[in-house]
C-alpha positions in Angstrom: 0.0 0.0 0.0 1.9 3.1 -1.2 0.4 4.9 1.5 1.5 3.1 4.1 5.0 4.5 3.1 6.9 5.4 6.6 9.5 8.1 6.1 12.1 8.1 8.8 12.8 11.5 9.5 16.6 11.4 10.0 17.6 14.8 12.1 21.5 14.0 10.2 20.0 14.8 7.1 18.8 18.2 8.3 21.6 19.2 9.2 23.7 18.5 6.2 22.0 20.7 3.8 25.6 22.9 3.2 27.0 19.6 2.0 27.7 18.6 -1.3 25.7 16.4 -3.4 27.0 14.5 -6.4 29.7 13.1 -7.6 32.9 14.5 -6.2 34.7 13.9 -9.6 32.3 16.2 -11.5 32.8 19.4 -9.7 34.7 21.0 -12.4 31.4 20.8 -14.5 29.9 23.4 -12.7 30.6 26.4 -14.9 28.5 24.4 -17.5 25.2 24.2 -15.2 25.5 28.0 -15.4 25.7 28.5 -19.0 21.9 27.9 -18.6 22.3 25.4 -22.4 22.1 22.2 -21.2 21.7 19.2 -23.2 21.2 18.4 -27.2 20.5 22.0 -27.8 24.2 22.6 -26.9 26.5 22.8 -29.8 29.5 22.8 -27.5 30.8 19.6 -26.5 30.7 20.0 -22.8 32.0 17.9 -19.9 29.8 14.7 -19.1 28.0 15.5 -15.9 26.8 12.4 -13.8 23.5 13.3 -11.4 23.0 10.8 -9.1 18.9 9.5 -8.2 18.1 8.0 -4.7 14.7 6.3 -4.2 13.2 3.1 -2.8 11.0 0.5 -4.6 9.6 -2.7 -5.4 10.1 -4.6 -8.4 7.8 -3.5 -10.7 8.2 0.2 -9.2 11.6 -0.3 -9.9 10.8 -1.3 -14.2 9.3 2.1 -14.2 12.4 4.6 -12.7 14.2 2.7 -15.3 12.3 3.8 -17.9 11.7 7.3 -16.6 15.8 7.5 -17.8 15.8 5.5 -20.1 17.1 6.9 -23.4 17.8 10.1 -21.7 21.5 10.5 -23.2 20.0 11.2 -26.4 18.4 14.3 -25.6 21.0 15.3 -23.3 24.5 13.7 -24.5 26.2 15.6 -21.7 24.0 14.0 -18.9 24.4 10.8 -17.1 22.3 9.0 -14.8 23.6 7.0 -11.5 19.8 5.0 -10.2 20.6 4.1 -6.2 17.5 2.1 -5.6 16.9 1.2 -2.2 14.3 -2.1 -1.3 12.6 -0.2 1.7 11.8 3.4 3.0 13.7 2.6 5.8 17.3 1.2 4.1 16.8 4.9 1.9 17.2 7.2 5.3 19.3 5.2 6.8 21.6 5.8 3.8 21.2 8.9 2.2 22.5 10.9 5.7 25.8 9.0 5.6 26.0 9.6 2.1 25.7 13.3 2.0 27.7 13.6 4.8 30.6 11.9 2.8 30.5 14.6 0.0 28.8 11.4 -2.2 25.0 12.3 -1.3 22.4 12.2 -4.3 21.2 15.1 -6.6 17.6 13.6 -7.0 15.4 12.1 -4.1 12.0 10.6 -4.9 9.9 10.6 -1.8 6.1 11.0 -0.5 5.0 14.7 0.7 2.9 13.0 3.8 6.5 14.0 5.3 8.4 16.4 3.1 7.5 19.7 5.2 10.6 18.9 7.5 13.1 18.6 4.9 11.5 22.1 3.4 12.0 24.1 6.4 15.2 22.6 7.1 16.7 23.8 4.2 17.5 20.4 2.6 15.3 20.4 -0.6 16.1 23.2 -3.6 13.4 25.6 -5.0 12.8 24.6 -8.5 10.6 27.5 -9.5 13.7 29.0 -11.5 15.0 25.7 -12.6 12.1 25.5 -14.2 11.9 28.2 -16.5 15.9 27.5 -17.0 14.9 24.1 -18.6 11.6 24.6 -19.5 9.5 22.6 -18.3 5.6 22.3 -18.6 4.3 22.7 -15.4 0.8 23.0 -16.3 0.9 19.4 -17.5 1.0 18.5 -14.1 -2.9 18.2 -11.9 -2.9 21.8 -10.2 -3.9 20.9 -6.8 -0.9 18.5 -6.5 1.3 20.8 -6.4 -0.1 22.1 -3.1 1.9 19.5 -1.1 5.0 20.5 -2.5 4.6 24.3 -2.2 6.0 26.3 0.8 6.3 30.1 0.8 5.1 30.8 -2.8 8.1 28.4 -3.6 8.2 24.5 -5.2 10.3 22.3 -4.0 9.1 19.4 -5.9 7.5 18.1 -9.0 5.0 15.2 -8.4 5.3 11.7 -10.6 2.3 10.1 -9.6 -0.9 11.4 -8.1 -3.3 9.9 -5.4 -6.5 10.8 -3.7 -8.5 9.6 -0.7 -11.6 8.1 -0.9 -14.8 6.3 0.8 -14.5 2.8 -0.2 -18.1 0.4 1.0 -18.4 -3.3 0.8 -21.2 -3.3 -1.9 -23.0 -6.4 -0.7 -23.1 -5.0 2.7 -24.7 -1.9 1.3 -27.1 -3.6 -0.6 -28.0 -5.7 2.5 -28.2 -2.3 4.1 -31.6 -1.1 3.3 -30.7 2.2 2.8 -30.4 2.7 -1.2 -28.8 6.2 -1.6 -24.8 6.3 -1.5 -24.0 9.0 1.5 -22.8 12.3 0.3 -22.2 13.4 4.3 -20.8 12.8 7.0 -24.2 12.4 9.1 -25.2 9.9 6.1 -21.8 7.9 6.3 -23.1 7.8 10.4 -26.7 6.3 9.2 -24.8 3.1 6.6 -22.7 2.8 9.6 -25.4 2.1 11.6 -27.4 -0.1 9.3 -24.3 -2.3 8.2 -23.1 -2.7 11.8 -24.4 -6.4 13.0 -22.8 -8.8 15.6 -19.9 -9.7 13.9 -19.2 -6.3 11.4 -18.9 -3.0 12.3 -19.9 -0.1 10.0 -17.1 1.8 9.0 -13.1 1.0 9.6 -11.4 3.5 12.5 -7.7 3.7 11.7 -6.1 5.6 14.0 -3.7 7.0 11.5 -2.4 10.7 10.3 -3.9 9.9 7.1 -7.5 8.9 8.1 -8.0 11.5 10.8 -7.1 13.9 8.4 -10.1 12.9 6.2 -12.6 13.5 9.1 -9.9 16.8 9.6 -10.9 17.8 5.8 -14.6 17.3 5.5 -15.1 20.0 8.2 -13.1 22.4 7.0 -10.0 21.5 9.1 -6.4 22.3 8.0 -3.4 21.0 10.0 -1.9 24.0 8.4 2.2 23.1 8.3 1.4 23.6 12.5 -0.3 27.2 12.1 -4.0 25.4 12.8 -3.9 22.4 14.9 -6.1 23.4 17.5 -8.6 25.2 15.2 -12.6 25.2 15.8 -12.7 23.0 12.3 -9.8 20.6 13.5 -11.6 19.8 16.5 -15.3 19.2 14.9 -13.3 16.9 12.4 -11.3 14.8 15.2 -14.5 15.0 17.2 -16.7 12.9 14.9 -13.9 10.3 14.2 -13.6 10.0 17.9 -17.5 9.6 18.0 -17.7 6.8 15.1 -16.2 4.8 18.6 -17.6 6.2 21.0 -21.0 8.0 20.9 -21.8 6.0 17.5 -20.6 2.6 18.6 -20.2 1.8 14.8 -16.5 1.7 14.3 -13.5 -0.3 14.8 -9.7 0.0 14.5 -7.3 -2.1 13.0 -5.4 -2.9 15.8 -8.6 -4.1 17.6 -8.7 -7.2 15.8 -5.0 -7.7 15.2 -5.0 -6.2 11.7 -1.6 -4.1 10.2 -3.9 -1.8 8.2 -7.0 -0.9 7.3 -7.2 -2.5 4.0 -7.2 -5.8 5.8 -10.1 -5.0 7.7 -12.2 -4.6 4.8 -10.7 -7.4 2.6 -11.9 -9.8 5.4 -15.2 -8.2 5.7 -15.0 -7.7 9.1 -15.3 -3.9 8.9 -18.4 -2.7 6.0 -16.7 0.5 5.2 -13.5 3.0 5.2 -11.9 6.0 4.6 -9.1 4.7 1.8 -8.1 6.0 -1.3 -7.0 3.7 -4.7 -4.9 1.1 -3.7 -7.9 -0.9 -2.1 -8.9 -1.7 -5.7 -5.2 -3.4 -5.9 -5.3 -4.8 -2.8 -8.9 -6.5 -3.3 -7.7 -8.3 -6.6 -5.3 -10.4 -4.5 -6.9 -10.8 -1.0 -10.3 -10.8 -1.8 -11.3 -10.7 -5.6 -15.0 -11.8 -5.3 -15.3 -8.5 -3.4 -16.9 -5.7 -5.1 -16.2 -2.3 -3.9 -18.4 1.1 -4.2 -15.9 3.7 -4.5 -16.8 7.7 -3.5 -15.5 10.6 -3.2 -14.7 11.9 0.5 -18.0 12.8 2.0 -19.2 16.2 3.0 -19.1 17.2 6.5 -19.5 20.9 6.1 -17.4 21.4 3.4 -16.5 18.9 0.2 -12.7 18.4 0.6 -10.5 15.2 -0.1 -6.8 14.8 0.3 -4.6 15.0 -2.8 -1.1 13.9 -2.4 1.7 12.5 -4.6 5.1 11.2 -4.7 7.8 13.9 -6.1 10.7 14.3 -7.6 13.0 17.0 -5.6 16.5 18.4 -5.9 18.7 18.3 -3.0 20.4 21.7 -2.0 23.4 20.8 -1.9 23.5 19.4 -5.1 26.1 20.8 -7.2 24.7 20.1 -10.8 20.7 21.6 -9.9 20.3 22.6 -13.7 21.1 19.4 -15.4 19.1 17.3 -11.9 15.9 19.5 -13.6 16.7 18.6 -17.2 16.3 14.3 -15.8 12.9 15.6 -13.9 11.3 16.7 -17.0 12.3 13.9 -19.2 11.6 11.5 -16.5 8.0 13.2 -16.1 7.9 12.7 -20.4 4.4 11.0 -21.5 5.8 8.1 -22.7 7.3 7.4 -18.7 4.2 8.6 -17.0 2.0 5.6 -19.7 4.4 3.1 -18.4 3.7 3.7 -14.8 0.2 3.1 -15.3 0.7 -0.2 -17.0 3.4 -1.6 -15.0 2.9 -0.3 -11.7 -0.6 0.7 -11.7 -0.1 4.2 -10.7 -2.5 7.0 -11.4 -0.6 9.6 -13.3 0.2 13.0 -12.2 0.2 14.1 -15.8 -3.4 15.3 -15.7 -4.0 14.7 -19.5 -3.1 11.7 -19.2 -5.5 10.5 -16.1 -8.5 9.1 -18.6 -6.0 6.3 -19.7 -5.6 5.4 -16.3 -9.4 5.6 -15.5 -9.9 3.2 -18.3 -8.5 1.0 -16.3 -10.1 1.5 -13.0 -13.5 3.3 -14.3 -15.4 3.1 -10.8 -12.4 5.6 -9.7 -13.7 8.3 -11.9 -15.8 10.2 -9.2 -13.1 10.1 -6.8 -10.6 11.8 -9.0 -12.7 14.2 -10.6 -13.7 15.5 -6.9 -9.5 15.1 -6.0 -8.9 18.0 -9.4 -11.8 19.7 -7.7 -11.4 19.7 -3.9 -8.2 18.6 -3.3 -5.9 19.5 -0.4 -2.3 18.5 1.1 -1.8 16.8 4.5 0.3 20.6 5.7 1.5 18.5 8.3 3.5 20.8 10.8 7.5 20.8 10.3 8.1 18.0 13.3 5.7 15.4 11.2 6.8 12.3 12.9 6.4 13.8 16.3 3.4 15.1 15.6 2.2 11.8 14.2 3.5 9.9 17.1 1.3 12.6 19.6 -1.5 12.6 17.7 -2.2 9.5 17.5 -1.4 8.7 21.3 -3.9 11.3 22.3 -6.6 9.9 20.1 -6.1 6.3 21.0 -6.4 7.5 24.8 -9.9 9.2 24.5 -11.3 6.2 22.6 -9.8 3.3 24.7 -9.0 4.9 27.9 -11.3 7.5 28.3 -9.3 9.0 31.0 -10.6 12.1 30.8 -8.9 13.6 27.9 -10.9 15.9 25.3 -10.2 16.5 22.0 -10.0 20.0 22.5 -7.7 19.5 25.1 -5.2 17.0 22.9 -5.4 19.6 20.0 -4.7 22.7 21.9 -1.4 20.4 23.6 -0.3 19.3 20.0 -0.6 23.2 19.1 1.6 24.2 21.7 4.3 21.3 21.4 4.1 21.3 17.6 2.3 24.6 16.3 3.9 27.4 14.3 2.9 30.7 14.9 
């Protein structure tokens, strides 16, 4: 589940940002990054400049970074590309530190903005806004409200590869056992399905206590974590509120780790939960773990506003990096149609190309709704700058007023999380 990606915030990495990048042999090719001619356009032979591309992946993931560079020497002779793959999110920060550090760090980092806020504020990712224009690249090709996740300060720091969305996924035979015939379009409707699909051995809707569902309930009532400025905001609370009474008030939900499950596409698979806040890597996941499933797929309901979360994985420049210029001539012929088509058929990934998006809903039809409302409504996690702290908090508090009911109000774990974490 591609959501599920952990990123270990590593504090060495934050602190290296003054450290070079790239390969230490290639310095001397600075002086051509500045010339601002880069590539087959260049009727100078210049000196071969090697930019280095850090990222994790699976197997097929890994098929389609290949082919995001592959062939890239012919449009830019002068260019060459070192891949470091990594197997897991956790081998990458465990290695990329020590690697800048030694003056060998990478130019290029793919990662997931659930987490990138950190690295922004720190200093360790490059503006690209000029590099950009420098290499002229299409930015409009990319889905607009992507780009929110990436943006800090009127500044990008990233340009997304892929795109994702979240999403109200329902066990369709439970629905239709349900008695209530209209799909929910709010929250107080998502409340009455939970209630009629909830039986002795179901409940109605899925509870993870996770960042990325709580932010969903966050969302539909016109919360923002804000990058830390909102935490403990009026919206915030009315959001975290109603996911707190799906458990408590409700009686309709349950949580993952209540019946031993890692996740909460595991609950559903084995129908022991009707519905869930997910996005579209259940339709994956149901192929191989339950395929005589079928699955209603709908966009994020309303609670008082329509919102859904709309997130990506990037492609960002490190500052350090001593060869920016050519690093943003591989981004935009990694991000080339041709790479962006072979995502979608070997990985399955929904493209972040936005022309491109129908090919992909070919594919997965019943997904349509959910990214059509994702180009309209769309918004970024805005995590605050100490994300796995705050995750860690967060999530503590939460499970504390469900299970231990100690006392402990939502108000009172937001306005704590705004002072430990919040940005003024």
């Amino acid at each position: 589940m591609r959501k599920k990606v952990v990123l270990l915030l590593c504090s060495l990495l934050l602190m290296l940002t003054a450290a070079g990048c790239g390969s230490n042999n290639n310095a001397n090719s600075t002086a051509n990054s500045a010339s601002g001619n880069v590539g087959g356009a260049s009727e100078e032979k210049k000196e071969t400049v090697e930019v280095t591309m850090a990222y994790w992946a699976n197997a097929s993931e890994q098929k389609n970074f290949e082919f995001m560079v592959d062939g890239l020497e012919k449009e830019y002779p002068n260019i060459k590309v070192k891949m470091q793959m990594y197997p897991t999110s956790d081998e990458f920060w465990k290695a990329v530190p020590s690697a800048i550090a030694a003056g060998v760090g990478p130019d290029i980092i793919a990662m997931s903005d659930e987490g990138n806020y950190e690295y922004i504020k720190k200093g360790v990712l490059a503006p690209l806004d000029e590099l950009i224009d420098q290499v002229g690249f299409e930015k409009d090709r990319i889905t607009g409200s992507l780009y929110k996740g990436w943006t800090d300060d009127n500044k990008l720091y990233g340009i997304p590869y892929d795109s994702s969305t979240s999403m109200l996924a329902i066990n369709k035979a439970m629905f239709d056992k349900s008695g209530i015939t209209k799909h929910p379009e709010t929250m107080d409707e998502v409340v009455e399905l939970a209630k009629a699909m909830t039986s002795e051995d179901v409940k109605g809707i899925i509870g993870s206590i996770d960042p990325f569902h709580i932010t969903q309930y966050v969302h539909a009532f016109g919360g923002d974590w804000g990058f830390g400025k909102t935490i403990n905001s009026k919206e915030n609370v009315a959001g975290v509120q109603f996911f707190v009474d799906l458990f408590l008030k409700n009686q309709v939900a349950i949580a993952p780790i209540e019946v031993g499950a890692p996740w909460d596409g595991e609950v559903f698979s084995q129908e022991k939960g009707a519905m869930s806040t997910a996005g579209p890597w259940y339709v994956g996941h149901l192929k191989e773990a339950n395929p005589g499933m079928e699955m209603i797929a709908l966009p994020m309901p309303k609670g008082t506003v329509e919102a859904q979360s709309a997130y990506s994985h990037g492609l960002s420049i490190l500052a350090g990096s001593k060869h920016k210029e050519e690093a943003m001539s591989v981004i935009k012929y990694a991000l080339r149609d041709e790479a962006q088509i072979n995502a979608i058929d070997v990985v399955g990934y929904s493209p972040a190309v936005s022309a491109l998006l129908p090919k992909y809903l070919e594919q997965n039809p019943e997904l349509k709704p959910v990214f059509d409302n994702m180009e309209k409504s769309g918004m970024p996690f805005a995590y605050p700058e100490q994300t796995k702290a705050f995750h860690a908090a967060l999530l503590k508090g939460v499970e504390e007023i469900i299970f231990k009911k100690d006392g402990l109000t939502v108000e009172q774990l937001l306005s704590e999380l705004q002072t430990t974490y919040g940005e003024n």
